[in-house]
MARZATOR-871279 format. One record per residue (C-alpha): y, x negated, z. Coordinates in steps of 0.05 Angstrom, whole numbers, padded with zeros to 5 digits, always signed. Each point is the difference from the previous one (the first is absolute). Example, Ala and Ser with C-alpha at 12.3 -4.5 7.8 and 13.67 -1.06 7.14 Angstrom:
BEGIN
-00090-00246+00156 +00069-00027-00013 
end
This chain:
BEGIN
+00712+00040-00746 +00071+00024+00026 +00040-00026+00061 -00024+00080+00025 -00064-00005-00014 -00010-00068+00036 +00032+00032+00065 -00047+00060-00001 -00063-00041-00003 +00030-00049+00059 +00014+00064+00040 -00061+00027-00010 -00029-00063+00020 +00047-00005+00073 -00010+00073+00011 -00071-00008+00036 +00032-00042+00059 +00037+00056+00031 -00061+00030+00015 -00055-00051+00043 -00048+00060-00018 +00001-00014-00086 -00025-00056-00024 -00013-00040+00070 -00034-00066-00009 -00069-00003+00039 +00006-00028+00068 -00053-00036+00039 -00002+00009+00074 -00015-00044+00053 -00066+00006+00030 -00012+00034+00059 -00022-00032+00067 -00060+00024+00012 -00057-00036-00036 -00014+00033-00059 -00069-00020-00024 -00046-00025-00068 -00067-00020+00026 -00033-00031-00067 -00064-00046-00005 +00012-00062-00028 -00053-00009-00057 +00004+00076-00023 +00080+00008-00007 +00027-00043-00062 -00030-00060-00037 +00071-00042-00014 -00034-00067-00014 -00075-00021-00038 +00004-00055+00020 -00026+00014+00070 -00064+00042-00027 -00039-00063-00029 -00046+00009+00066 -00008+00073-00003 -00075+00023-00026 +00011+00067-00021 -00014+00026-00063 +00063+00058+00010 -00064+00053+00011 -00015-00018+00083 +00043+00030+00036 -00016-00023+00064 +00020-00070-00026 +00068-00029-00002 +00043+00014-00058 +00064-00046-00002 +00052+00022+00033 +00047-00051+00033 +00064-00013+00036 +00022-00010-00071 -00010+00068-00018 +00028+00031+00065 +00062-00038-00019 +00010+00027-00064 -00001+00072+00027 +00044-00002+00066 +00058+00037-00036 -00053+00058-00015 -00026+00000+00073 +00073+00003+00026 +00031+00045-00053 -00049+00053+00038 +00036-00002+00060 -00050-00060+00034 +00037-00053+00044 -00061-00046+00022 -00068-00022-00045 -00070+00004+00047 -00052-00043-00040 -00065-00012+00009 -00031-00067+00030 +00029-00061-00034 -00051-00058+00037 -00057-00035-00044 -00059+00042-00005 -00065+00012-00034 +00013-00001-00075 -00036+00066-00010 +00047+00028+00053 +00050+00046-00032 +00031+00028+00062 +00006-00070+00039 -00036+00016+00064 -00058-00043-00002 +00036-00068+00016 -00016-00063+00001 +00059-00031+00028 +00061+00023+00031 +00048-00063-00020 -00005-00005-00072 +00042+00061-00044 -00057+00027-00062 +00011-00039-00068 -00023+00066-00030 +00050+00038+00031 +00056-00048-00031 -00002-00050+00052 +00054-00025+00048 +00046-00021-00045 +00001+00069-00035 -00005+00033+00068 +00062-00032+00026 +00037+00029-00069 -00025+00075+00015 +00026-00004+00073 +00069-00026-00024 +00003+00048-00048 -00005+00059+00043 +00042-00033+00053 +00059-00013-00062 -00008+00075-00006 +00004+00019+00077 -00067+00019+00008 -00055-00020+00051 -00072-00029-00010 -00057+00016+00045 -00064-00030-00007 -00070+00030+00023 -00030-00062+00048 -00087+00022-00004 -00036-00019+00063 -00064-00035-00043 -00038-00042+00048 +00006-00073-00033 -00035-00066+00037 +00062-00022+00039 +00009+00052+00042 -00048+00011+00064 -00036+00067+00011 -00007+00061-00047 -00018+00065-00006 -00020+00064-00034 +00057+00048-00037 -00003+00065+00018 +00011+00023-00071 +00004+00067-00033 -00046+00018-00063 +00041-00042-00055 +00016-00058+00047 -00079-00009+00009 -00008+00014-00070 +00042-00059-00019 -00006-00052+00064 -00081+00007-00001 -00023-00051+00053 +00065-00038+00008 +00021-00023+00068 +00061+00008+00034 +00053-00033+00044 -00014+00016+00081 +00078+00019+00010 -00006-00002+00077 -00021-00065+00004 +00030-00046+00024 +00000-00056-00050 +00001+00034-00055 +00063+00036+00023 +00033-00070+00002 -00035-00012-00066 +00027+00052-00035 +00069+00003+00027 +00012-00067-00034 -00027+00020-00060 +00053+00062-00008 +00053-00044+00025 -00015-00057-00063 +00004+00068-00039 +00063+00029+00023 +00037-00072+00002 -00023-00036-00066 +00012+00063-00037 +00056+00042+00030 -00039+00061+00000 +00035+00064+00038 -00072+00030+00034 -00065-00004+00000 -00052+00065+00001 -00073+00007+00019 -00060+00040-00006 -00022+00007+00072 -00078+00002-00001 -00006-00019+00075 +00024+00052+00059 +00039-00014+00051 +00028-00073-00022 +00076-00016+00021 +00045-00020-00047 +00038-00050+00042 -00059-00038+00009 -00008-00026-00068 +00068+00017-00040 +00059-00049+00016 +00056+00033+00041 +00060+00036-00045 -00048+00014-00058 +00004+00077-00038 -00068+00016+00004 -00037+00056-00029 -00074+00029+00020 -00028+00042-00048 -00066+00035+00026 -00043+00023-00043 -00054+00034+00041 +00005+00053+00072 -00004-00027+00063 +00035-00068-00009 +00050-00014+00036 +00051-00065+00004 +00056-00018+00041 +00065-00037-00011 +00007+00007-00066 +00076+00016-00025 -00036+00065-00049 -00059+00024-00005 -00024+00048-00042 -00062+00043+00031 -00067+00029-00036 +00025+00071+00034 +00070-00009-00024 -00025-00007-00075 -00052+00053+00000 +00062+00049+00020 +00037-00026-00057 -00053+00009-00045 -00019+00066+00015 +00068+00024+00017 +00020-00012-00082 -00068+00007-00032 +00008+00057-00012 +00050+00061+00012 +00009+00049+00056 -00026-00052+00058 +00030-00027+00056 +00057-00055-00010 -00008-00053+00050 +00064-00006+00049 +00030-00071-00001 -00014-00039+00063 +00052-00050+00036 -00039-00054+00016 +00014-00041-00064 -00070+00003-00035 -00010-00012-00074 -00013+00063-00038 -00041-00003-00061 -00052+00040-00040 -00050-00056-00019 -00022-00076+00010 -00039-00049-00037 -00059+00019+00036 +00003+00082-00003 -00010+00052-00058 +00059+00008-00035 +00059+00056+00023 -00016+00027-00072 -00071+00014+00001 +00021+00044+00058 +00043+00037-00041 -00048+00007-00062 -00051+00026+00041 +00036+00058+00022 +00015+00002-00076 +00075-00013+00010 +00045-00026-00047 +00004-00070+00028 +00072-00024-00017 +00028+00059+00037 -00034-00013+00057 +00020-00077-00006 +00081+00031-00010 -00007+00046+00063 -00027-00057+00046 +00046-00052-00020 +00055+00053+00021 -00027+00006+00069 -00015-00073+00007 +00068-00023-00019 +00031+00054+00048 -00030-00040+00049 +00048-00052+00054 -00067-00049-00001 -00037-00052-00053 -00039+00031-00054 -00051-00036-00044 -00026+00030-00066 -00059-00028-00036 +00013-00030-00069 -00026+00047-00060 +00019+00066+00040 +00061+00011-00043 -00052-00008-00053 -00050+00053+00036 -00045-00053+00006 -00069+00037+00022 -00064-00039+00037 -00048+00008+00047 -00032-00071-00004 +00021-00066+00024 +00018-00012-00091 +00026+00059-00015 +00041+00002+00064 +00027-00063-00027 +00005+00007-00072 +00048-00045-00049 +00064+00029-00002 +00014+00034-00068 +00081+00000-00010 -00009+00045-00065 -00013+00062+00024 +00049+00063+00018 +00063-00018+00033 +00015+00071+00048 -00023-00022+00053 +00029-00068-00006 +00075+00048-00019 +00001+00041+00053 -00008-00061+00054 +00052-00038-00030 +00037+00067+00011 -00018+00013+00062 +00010-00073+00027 +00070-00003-00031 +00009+00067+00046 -00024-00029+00067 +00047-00062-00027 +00052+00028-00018 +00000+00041+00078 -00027-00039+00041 +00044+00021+00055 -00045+00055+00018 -00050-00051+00024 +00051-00020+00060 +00001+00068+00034 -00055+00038+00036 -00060+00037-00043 -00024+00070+00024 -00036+00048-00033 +00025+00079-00012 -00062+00030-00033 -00072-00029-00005 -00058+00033-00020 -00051+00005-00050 +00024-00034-00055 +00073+00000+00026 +00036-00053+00029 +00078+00014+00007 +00036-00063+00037 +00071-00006+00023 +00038-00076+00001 +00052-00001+00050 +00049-00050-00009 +00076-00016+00021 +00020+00008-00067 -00029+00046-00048 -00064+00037+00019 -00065+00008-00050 -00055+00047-00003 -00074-00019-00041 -00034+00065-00024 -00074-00014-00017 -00031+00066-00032 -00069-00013-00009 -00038+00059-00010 -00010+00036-00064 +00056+00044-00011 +00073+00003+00003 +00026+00001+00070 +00067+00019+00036 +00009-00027+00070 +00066+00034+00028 +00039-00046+00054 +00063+00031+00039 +00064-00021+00014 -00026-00014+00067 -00020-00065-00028 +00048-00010-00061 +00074-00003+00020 +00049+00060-00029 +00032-00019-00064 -00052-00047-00022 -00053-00004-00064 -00061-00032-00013 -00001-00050-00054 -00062-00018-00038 -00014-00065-00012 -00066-00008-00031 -00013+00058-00046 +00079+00019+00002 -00003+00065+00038 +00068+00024+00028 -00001+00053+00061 +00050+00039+00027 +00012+00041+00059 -00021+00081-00014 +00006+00046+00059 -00005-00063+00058 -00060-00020-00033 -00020-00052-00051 -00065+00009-00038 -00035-00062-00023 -00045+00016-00062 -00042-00050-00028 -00054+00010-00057 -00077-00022+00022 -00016-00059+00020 +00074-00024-00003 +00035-00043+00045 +00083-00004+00005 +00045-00036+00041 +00063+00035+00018 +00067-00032+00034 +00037+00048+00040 +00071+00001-00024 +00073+00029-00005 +00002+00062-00032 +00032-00008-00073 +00012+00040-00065 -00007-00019-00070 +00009-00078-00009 +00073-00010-00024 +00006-00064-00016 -00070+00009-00045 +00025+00062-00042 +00071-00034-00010 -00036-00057-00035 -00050+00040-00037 +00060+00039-00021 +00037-00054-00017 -00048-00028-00039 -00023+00061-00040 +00084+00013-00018 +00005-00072-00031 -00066+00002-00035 +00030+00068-00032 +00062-00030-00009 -00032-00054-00036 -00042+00041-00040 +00058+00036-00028 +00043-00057-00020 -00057-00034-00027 -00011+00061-00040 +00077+00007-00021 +00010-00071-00017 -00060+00014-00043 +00031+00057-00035 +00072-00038-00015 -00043-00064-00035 -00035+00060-00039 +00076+00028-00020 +00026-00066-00012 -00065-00009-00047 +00006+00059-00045 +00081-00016+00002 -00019-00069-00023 -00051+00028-00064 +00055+00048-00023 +00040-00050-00020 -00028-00054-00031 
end
């Protein structure tokens, strides 16, 4: 190879620089600072260590028995939890329970972490783990009446909460001692293992967080049934609030739900509630688009968001097991693509979350929302019906010599006549920042150019040099 040759290959090789559009090295951006949310039970998630099983009875056919996931396994999957865009792990109950209790409600005391499970030893690895990787742990604290606390009472459960509780008994939350009780026991929690929150399943109306949850703690109350209510708690995510969600993206052409202000936690599904996808596949729906479109609109949202393990899976059930099935990591990834896509977005401009969020067209199956920042200003177009849609904004809203720039599917707009027409395929979402009006990318088609001339040039003096060794060849033969 010639002193020509050499150079053309280490231009070729420099050329891609000039241009940060060619050749750019993926980028991972910090998370953003609203809680972005995994809930995942324990037992059902990932088995990282057999060790821990030798107590299980199961023969691998019961599925209301445990199964032998750990902290272990939880562990060994936090870069696939966060490479989805999640910031903070929600697990299941991690006290020392009844052995044929896979969901870890049914307690038997609330000092001792499960040896099952992994174990303190291999709980206190998980947690540093995430927190090594910047992300938060929140741990569901159950409410099972156990002999050293005073007075108890009856859950007011919905249909799969009875269905797996039975008879149990449960904490009296507005009682005196046991609020005293209990606060201690979250506050062993929180201090021996650096945990960031702690969640609950409110089966009791009208108790006050305050009461029983140590000052300064992110607490979240998930309600699984209507007509509970709590107080105090940091989030809360409501029974009404999820039924809106559900049937809002069950299907198409329905009403999207408006976000609300008040800082609850919006999410499709719990532990203890038929899965967002059996919503879905009975209205016959194809489920992983209606997993994309809500994971658009929830991460459009300036509040915590929690999505149940298995949904980028399209996990289905409608039973207390099959709501809580073993996580199978072999099975189609395009739902697991598009929200590490859609993550790296929100990312990636997570400015638009420091402005003011209004919305400029709702109706059924339309939800157009404008971010208004101090620097650059977003829009989030959520077509969900079933056919192609335009929605036409003015200049009235859009400055004069700007464009909208797609940032999810990649869709550029410009200005026609004062007017900008947005036009998404069905149930398609797209996040657009409004920005300075440009032409064609220069400093992209110099490189491009550059870098199709050398390859030519190459080409041909490859070719040439060739055709000389070729000549000097048949010179060569002619004379001996």
């Amino acid at each position: 190879m010639n002193k020509w040759t050499k150079l053309l290959i280490s231009i070729l090789l420099v050329a891609p620089i000039f241009s940060n559009y060619m050749y750019a090295k993926e980028k991972e951006y910090e998370d953003v600072k609203y809680p972005r949310i995994y809930s995942l039970v324990v037992d059902r998630f990932m088995n990282g260590n057999n060790d821990n099983n030798k107590m299980i009875k199961n023969n691998n056919k019961s599925k209301d028995l445990p199964l032998g996931g750990d902290f272990q396994g939880i562990e060994s999957k936090i870069d696939y939890i966060h490479d989805m865009g999640f910031n903070t792990i929600h697990i299941s109950p991690v006290f020392s329970h009844e052995q044929n209790d896979f969901l870890g409600y049914k307690v038997k005391n609330y000092d001792n972490i499960d040896s099952v499970l992994g174990g303190e030893k291999a709980f206190k690895s998980f947690i540093n783990k995430a927190h090594n990787k910047k992300m938060k742990v929140i741990v569901d604290m159950p409410v099972t009446y156990t002999d050293e606390f005073n007075e108890s009472t009856n859950g007011d459960l919905n249909k799969i909460q009875k269905s797996y509780f039975g008879n149990e008994k449960f904490i009296d939350l507005k009682d005196s001692k046991n609020q005293g009780i209990y606060k201690s026991k979250v506050k062993k929690l929180i201090d021996k293992y650096q945990i960031d929150g702690i969640s609950m399943n409110i089966i009791q109306d009208g108790i006050d967080a305050q009461t029983f949850i140590p000052e300064g703690v992110d607490t979240y109350g998930i309600i699984n049934k209507d007509g509970i209510n709590a107080k105090n708690f940091k989030h809360v995510s409501s029974s009404e609030t999820r039924s809106s969600i559900q049937n809002g993206f069950k299907t198409v052409n329905t009403k999207i739900p408006s976000y609300n202000e008040n800082n609850e936690v919006l999410l499709a599904d719990t532990w203890f509630t038929e899965r967002f996808t059996k919503y879905a596949a009975d209205e016959n729906m194809f489920p992983g688009t209606r997993i994309k479109q809500l994971m658009a609109y929830m991460w459009g949202y300036k509040g915590p968001v929690m999505m149940n393990y298995g949904t980028e899976i399209a996990v289905n059930g409608s039973n207390i097991e099959t709501i809580n099935q073993l996580q199978d990591f072999r099975t189609d990834k395009e739902v697991i693509e598009y929200l590490e896509k859609i993550s790296d977005t929100f990312k990636q401009y997570q400015e638009l979350y420091e402005g003011s969020v209004k919305e400029i067209k709702h109706d059924k199956g339309t939800d157009v929302l404008y971010y208004d920042t101090n620097t650059v200003d977003y829009i989030l177009n959520i077509n969900d019906t079933n056919k192609s849609k335009k929605v036409t904004l003015t200049d009235k809203l859009i400055e004069d010599k700007k464009m909208l720039r797609g940032l999810i599917i990649g869709d550029n707009i410009k200005e026609k006549d004062n007017e900008f027409h947005l036009i998404t395929d069905r149930e398609e979402s797209e996040l657009y920042a409004i920005i300075d009006e440009r032409g064609l990318n220069n400093s992209y088609f110099y490189a491009a150019a550059m870098v199709i001339i050398l390859f030519g040039l190459f080409i041909y003096l490859v070719s040439r040099r060739s055709k000389k060794r070729k000549q000097d060849n048949a010179t060569s033969n002619k004379y001996k």
